[in-house]
Structure formats: structure tokens, C-alpha cells
C-alpha positions in Angstrom: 6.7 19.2 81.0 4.3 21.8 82.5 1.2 22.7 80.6 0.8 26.3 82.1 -0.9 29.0 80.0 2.4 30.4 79.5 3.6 27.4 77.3 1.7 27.5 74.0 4.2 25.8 72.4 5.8 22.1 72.6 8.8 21.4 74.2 10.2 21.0 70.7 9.0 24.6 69.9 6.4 23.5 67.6 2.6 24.6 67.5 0.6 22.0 70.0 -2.8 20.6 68.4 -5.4 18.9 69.7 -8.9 17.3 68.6 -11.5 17.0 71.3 -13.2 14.2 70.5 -16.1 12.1 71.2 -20.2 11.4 70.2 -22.5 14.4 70.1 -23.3 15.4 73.3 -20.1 15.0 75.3 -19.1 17.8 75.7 -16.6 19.0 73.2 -17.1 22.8 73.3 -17.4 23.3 76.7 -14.2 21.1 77.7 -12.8 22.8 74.6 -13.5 26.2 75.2 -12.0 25.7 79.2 -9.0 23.8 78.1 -8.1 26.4 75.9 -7.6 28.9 78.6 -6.1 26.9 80.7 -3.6 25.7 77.7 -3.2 29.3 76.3 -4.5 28.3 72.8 -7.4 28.8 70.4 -10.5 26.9 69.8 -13.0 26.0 67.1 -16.0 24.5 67.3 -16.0 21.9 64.2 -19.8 22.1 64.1 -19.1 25.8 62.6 -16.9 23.9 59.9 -19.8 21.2 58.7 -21.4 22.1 54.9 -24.6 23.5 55.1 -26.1 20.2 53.9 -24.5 18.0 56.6 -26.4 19.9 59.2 -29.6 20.0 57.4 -29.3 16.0 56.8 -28.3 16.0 60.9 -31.2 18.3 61.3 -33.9 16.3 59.7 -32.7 12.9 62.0 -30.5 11.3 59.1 -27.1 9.8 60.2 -24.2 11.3 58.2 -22.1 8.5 56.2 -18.7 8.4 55.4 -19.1 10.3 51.6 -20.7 13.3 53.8 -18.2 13.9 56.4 -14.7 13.7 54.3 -15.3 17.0 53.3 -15.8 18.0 57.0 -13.0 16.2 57.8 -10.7 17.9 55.6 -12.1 21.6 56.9 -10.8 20.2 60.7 -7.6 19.1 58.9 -7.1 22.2 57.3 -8.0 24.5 60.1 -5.5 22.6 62.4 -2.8 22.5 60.1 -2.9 26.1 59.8 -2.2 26.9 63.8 0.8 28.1 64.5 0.6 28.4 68.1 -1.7 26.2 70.6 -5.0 25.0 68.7 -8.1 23.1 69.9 -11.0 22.0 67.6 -14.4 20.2 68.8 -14.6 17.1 66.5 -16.5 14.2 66.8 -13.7 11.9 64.9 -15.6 9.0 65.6 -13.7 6.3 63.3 -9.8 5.7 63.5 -9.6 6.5 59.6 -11.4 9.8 60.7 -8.6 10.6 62.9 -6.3 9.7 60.6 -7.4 11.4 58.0 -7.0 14.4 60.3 -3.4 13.6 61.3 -2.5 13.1 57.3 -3.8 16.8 56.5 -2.1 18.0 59.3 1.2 16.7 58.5 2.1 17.0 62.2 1.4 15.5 65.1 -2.1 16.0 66.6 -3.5 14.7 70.1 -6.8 13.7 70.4 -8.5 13.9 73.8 -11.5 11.3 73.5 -14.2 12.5 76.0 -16.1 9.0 77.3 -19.4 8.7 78.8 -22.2 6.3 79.0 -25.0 6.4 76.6 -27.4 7.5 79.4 -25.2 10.3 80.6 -24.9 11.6 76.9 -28.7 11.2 76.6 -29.5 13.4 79.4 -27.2 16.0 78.0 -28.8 16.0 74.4 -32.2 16.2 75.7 -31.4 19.2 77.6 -29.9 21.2 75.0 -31.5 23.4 73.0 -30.6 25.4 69.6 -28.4 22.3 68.5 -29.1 20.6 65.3 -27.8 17.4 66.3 -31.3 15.6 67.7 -30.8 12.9 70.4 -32.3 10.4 67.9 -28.7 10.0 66.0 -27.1 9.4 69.5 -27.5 5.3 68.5 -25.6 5.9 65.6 -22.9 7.8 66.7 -22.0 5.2 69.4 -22.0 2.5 66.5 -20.1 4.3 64.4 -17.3 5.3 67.5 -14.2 3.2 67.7 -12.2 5.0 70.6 -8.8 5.4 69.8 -6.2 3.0 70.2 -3.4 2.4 72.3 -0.5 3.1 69.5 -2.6 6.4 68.7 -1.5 10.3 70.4 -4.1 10.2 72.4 -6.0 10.1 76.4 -9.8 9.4 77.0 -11.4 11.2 80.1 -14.4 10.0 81.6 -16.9 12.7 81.6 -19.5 12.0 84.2 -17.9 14.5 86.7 -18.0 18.6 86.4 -16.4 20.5 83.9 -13.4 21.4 86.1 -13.0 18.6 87.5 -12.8 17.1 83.9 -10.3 19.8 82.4 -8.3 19.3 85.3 -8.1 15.3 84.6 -7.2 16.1 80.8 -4.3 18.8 81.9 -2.8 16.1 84.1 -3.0 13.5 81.9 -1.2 15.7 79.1 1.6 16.4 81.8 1.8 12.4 82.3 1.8 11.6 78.8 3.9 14.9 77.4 1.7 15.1 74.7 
């Protein structure tokens, strides 16, 4: 199955969705962003779909929990289930009950693409971004809380410690190996 811009759609006709996933800092809108032109689709940042008072806990250092994010959760859910043509959305979707969650609202099938680094590569990238209200400080946490996603989930990890092309370019082959 070829992934070219000029199929939005699954083989099967049906609207293609996918969560780019991963801790804070990986680098879900910039893959994202790129892998929605390359896949003809639409993305969202999920930061944009956080309550006000998740990012001002985030802001002030404080870990969400779980009571904070189903709300969030069920924005990505809702957002995704409403595409009906290629759709991308930037989601951290740390926890397998996260993800499902996600899949539940959906009631479709959704791909996640897990973007993996190293705790000292994602460091680097947090401390050099600025205007972001997720501090490097809740970088520990997110890595506790992550449990990548399994091997009976939709789903491919990339290893991010190479340049944005190079790492869209290892997602679109993967989702040509695995169909998804």
C-alpha cells in the first residue's frame, strides 16, 4: 500500500488517523506537522486542546495526574473521531489506558506513531525551547508515567535521535511495512 499524498484515505476507503505520540519534548508537532504533508492529511497540536488549568498546573512544574488529563483525553478522542479524511494529532498518550481511551472515543481504528528518544536527547530539546509551558523539570515524570505501546497495539515507535526528514521518512516506510 503506498502512502503518497495522493492517498488520504485507507485502502478500505476509510478516513486514516493517527496519534503522534511520545513525552514532552519529542518532537510531536514538528514530525506531525511534516508527516501531514507528506500523508495529505491535517494536523492538531493536542497542546491546543488541554483545559486552561492543565497548562497552568504544567506551567507552575506540577505533574498532571490521571483525573486532569481524561478530559484532555476525550478532546483528542473527539477531535479524531470527527476526521473524515487523513488526521494527525500531537498527543503525549503516555499510558496504554490513555491510548485506549482514545481508540474507544474514536470507535475506529487509530495508529499511534510513538516517537522514542533517550532522556538526555529529550533534555537538550526542552532546554532549548522557548514559549512552551511544559518546563524540562516534569520530563522525570513523563518518562515514569510512559508505557510504550505494546506489541498487540496499531502502532510503530521511531527513534528520534536523527533529523526531522530522516525521521518522517522512517515513519512513512514503516506505515508502508505495516499497512497501517
Amino acid at each position: 500500500m503506498s502512502m503518497a499524498a495522493s492517498q488520504p484515505r485507507s485502502d478500505k476507503g476509510q478516513p486514516r488517523r493517527f496519534v503522534v505520540m511520545g513525552v514532552s519534548g519529542c518532537g510531536k508537532s514538528s514530525v506531525g506537522a511534516a508527516l501531514a504533508a507528506r500523508l495529505a492529511g491535517a494536523y492538531v497540536d493536542g497542546d491546543d486542546l488541554h483545559p486552561p488549568a492543565n497548562v497552568a498546573k504544567m506551567s507552575a512544574g506540577i505533574p498532571l495526574n490521571d483525573a486532569d488529563r481524561w478530559p484532555w483525553l476525550d478532546r483528542v478522542g473527539a477531535r479524531l473521531a470527527l476526521a473524515d479524511d487523513t488526521a494527525l494529532i500531537g498527543c503525549s498518550a503516555l499510558k496504554r489506558v490513555y491510548r485506549d481511551r482514545i481508540r474507544s472515543l474514536v470507535g475506529a481504528p487509530v495508529s499511534f506513531i510513538h516517537l522514542d528518544g533517550t532522556k538526555e536527547t529529550i533534555l537538550r530539546r526542552l532546554e532549548a525551547r522557548r514559549d512552551h509551558f511544559m518546563p524540562s523539570a516534569l520530563l522525570e515524570s513523563q518518562f515514569a508515567a510512559l508505557e510504550p505501546p505494546g506489541a498487540d497495539e496499531q502502532a510503530i515507535t521511531v527513534n528520534i535521535d536523527q533529523p526531522l526528514d530522516m525521521v518522517v521518512a522512517a515513519i512513512i516506510a514503516a506505515l508502508e511495512e505495516e499497512q497501517l
